[in-house]
Each structure stands twice: as C-alpha cells, then as structure tokens.
N, C-alpha and C positions, 0 to 999 in steps of 0.2 A: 638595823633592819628597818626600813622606811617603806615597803612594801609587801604587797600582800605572797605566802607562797603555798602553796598546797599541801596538805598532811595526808599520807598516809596510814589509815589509821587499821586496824584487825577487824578481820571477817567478828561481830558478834556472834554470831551460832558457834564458832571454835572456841570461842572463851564459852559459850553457854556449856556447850558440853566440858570440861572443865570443870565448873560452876558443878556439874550434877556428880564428877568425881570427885569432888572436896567434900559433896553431900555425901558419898559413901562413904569416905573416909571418916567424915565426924561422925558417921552411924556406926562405924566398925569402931573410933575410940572409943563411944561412949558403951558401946557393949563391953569392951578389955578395959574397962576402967583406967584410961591413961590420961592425966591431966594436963600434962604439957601439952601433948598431941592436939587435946579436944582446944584447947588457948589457941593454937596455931592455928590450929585448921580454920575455929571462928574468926579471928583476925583477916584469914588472904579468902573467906567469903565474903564478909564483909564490903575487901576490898573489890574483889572483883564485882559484885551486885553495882559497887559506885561507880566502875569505868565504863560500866554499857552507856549509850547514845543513840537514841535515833535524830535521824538527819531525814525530814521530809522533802521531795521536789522543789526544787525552789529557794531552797533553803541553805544555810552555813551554817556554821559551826565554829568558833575562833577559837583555840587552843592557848591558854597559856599557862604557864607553870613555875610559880614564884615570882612572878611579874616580869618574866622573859616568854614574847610572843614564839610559838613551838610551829604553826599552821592553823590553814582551815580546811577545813572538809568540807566541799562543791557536792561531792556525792553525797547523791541519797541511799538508805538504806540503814540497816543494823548494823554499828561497832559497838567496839572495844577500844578506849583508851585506859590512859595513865590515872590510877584513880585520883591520882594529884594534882590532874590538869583542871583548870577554872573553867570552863566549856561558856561559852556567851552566841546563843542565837543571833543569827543577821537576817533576815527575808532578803531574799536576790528576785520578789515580786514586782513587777511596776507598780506603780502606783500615783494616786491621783490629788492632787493640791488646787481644791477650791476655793480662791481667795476670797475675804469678804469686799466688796466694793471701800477703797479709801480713800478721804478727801484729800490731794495735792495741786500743786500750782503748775499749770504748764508751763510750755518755753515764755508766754509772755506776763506770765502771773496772774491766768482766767485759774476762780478753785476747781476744779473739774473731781468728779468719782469716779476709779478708773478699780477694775480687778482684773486677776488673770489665769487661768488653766494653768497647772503644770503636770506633765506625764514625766517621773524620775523613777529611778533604781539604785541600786546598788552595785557598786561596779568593782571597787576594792573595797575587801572588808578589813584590813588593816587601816585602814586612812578612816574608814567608815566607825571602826572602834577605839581608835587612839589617837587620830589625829584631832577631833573634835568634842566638845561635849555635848552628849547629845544630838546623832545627827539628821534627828527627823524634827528637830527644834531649826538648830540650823539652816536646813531646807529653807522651812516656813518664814525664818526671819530675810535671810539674802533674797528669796524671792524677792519678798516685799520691798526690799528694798532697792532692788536693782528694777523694779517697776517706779519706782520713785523717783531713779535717775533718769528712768527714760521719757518720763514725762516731762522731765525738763527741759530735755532736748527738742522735741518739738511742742508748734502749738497745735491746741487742739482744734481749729480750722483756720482757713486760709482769710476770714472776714477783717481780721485784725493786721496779719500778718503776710501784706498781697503775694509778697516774695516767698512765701512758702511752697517747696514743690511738695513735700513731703508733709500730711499731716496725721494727727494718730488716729483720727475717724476715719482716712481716706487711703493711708500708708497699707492698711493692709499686708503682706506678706515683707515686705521691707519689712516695716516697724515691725513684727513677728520675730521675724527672722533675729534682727538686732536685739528685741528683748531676750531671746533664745540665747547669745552668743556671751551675752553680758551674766545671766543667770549660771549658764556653764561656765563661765572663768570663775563666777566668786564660789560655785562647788567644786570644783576640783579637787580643793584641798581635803575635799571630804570623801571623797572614790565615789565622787554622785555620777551619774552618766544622767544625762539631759535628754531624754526620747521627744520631748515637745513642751514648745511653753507659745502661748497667744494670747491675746486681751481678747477676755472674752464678757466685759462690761466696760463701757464709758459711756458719759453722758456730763454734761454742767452741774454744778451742786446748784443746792434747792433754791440757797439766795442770789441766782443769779440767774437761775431756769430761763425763767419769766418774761426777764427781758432781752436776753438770749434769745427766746422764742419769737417775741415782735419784732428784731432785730434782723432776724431771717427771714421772715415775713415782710420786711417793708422791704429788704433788700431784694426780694422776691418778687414785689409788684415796682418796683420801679426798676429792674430789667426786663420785665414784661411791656412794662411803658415805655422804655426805649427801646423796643422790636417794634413796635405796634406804631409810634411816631416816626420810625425808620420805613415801614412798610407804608404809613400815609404817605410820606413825603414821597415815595417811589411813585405812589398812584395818581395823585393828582399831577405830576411831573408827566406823568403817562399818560393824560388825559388831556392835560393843554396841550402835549406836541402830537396827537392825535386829530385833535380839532383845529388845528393849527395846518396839518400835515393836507387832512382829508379836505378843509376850506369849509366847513360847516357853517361858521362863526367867525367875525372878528370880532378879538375883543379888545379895548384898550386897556390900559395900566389899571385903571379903578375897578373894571368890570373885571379883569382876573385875578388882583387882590380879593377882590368880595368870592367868587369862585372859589378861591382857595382858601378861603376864611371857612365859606360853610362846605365842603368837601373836608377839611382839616376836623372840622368839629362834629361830623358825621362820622367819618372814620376811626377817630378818635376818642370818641364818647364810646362810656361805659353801659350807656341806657338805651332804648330803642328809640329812634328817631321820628318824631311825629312830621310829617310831611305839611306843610304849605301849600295850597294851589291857589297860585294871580294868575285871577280873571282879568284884571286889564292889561297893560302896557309892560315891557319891563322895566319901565322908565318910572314905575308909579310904587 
C-alpha cells in the first residue's frame, strides 16, 4: 500500500446510543448482582468510549492498526472506529511558510540574501505520514533548499553578467514559476501539493551592499553621460548644417572647431553656464 485510500468509518451517534445500552445493562447487572456480566459490560464500554473520533473540516484522520495502514477519514464529523486503530491527525488546511532571508551565492558567486513564500497542503495523507519524517520539517528544509539551487542558476543582475536574459531581481514570474516546479518535485514524495511558492526577499548581503550600490550608481551616470553626449553631438551637427544651409556664417576649419568646442562644453556641463559678451572683434 504506497497510497492514500479512504476509510469508511460508523455513524458515531449509532455507537453512542449502544454506549447508553451497555449503561443499562451494567445498571441492571449491578442491581442482580452478576459478576461476570458487570466484567463484560465494563470492558466493551470502555471500548467503545475509545473508538469515538471527531474529524473536524479540513481535517483527516489516518487509521492504522498494528502497523498495517487500514484508511483515512476526509469526512468531517462524529465516528466510531476500531478501538485498536492508532488514529493520527493530518490538517488538509493550506498553509503558509515564511522563509527567514539566507545568505547564498548566485550564478556568479555575488553572496546575495534571498527568502521565499510558500502556499502548501496536504494532498496525500499516506505519503504525508509514512513516507517521511516529519512532514512539515520537510517542507521547511526542501524549500530552503531548492531556493538554494535556484539561486545558482541565475545571477542576481545583469551588471556582471551582460548575457543574462534572465535575472532573479528582473525574472519575475519565470524565476517564480521555476522556483514553484523545483519545490514541487522534491515534495511529492510527501503528498505536499504546492498552491504557490515566490521570492518574496532579495537583496546583496551587507558586505557587499555598499559597493553594489556605487556600482549602480556610477553605471547610472555614465549611461546618462552617453545620452547626453549623444544628444550634444546630434545638436551641434544640427547647428553647423543649419548655418551652413541658411548662409548666415562662414566659418573655416578653426572657427568651427572652437564652435563645437564651446557648444560641446555648454551642452555637456553639469553646471549653468555663465555667459561671455565680446565687445570687440571676433578676431580678439
């Protein structure tokens, strides 16, 4: 038996009333003074008081009996079993697994803190009680770990790694997706059913934050710098064949070097440009 099957188990209220005729009967021994009787009758109340069960919403019940699995009970409700069955609760509730943030290495060996959501349940309660020990241990460790594997797999941005189309700040629903698929293979063997798993923390660990963060930042201002030298060079190109076009100005080789010198350093400067005015010649 490698799977889970369903127990049928008796209405409790039909044993309970039972239960209340074994009460009169041990009241009617004990008035006729009969010893055997009153032995018996105590012994199959006893038993019977041990075979009730309630099974709330939600919930199972795993049946087993000398260490032969017998079923489980899905329904909720009041029975009656075997007073010799081992009864072991399962929750069939979802449930929620919020990782602590832990330090690992990504695809190019940056330490990164990375954690992750998981939404699980219970899906077989045989595989859930005997296939593992302990399966809400379980859980928490393959999580972890199949989060581990997946950080390997990619890096954690594309600054290191030009070729990366996929990264785990940027992957979004991919990397979701794949951390989901990886978590569900390593429970299976535990009747885990996987409703959702996401990274729901990453960030650079602490010694390396820092310069992480200036790193983004200078690579931030010199893409900036090459727009901004890209749009000079368009305007002053636009300016010479303008004056060029319209006959305003001739100018020779020296005078539109010097033009595009301070046009370049106008457009290009970070500061506000203090302005010059020649009163004489522009020869002077």
């Amino acid at each position: 038996m490698k799977n889970e099957r369903e127990f049928l188990p008796v209405s409790g209220y039909l044993m309970l009333f039972v239960v209340l005729v074994l009460i009169a009967g041990l009241v009617f021994s004990f008035i006729v003074l009969n010893p055997f009787m009153i032995g018996i009758l105590i012994i199959l109340f006893i038993l019977s008081l041990v075979g009730f069960t309630v099974v709330n919403p939600n919930e199972s019940s795993v049946m087993v009996l000398f260490g032969k699995y017998k079923g489980t009970i899905k329904k909720n409700g009041f029975f009656w079993v075997n007073p010799f069955f081992v009864k072991k609760k399962i929750s069939l509730r979802a449930r929620n697994f919020d990782s602590q943030p832990s330090k690992v290495n990504d695809k190019i060996g940056n330490p990164i803190m990375i954690g992750l959501v998981l939404v699980w349940k219970v899906e077989d309660t045989y595989k859930a009680a005997f296939e593992v020990d302990e399966y809400e241990h379980f859980v928490v460790v393959q999580s972890e770990a199949a989060l581990r594997k997946l950080a390997g797999i990619y890096p954690y941005d594309n600054f290191e790694d030009h070729d990366a189309v996929i990264t785990l700040r940027s992957g979004g629903d991919e990397v979701n997706h794949k951390l989901e698929n990886e978590i569900r293979e390593r429970l299976h063997i535990a009747g885990i059913h996987v409703i959702e798993a996401r990274i729901n923390y990453i960030a650079y660990a602490a010694e390396i934050a820092q310069a992480m963060l200036r790193r983004q930042q200078a690579t931030a201002i010199v893409s900036a710098r090459f727009k901004i030298v890209e749009g000079a060079v368009s305007m002053v190109n636009m300016a010479l064949e303008e004056l060029k076009k319209k006959d305003i100005i001739e100018l020779d080789e020296d005078k539109k070097a010097a033009m595009v010198s301070n046009l370049m350093v106008v457009l290009c400067s970070d500061k506000d440009v203090a302005p010059i005015v020649n009163t004489g010649t522009l020869h002077q």
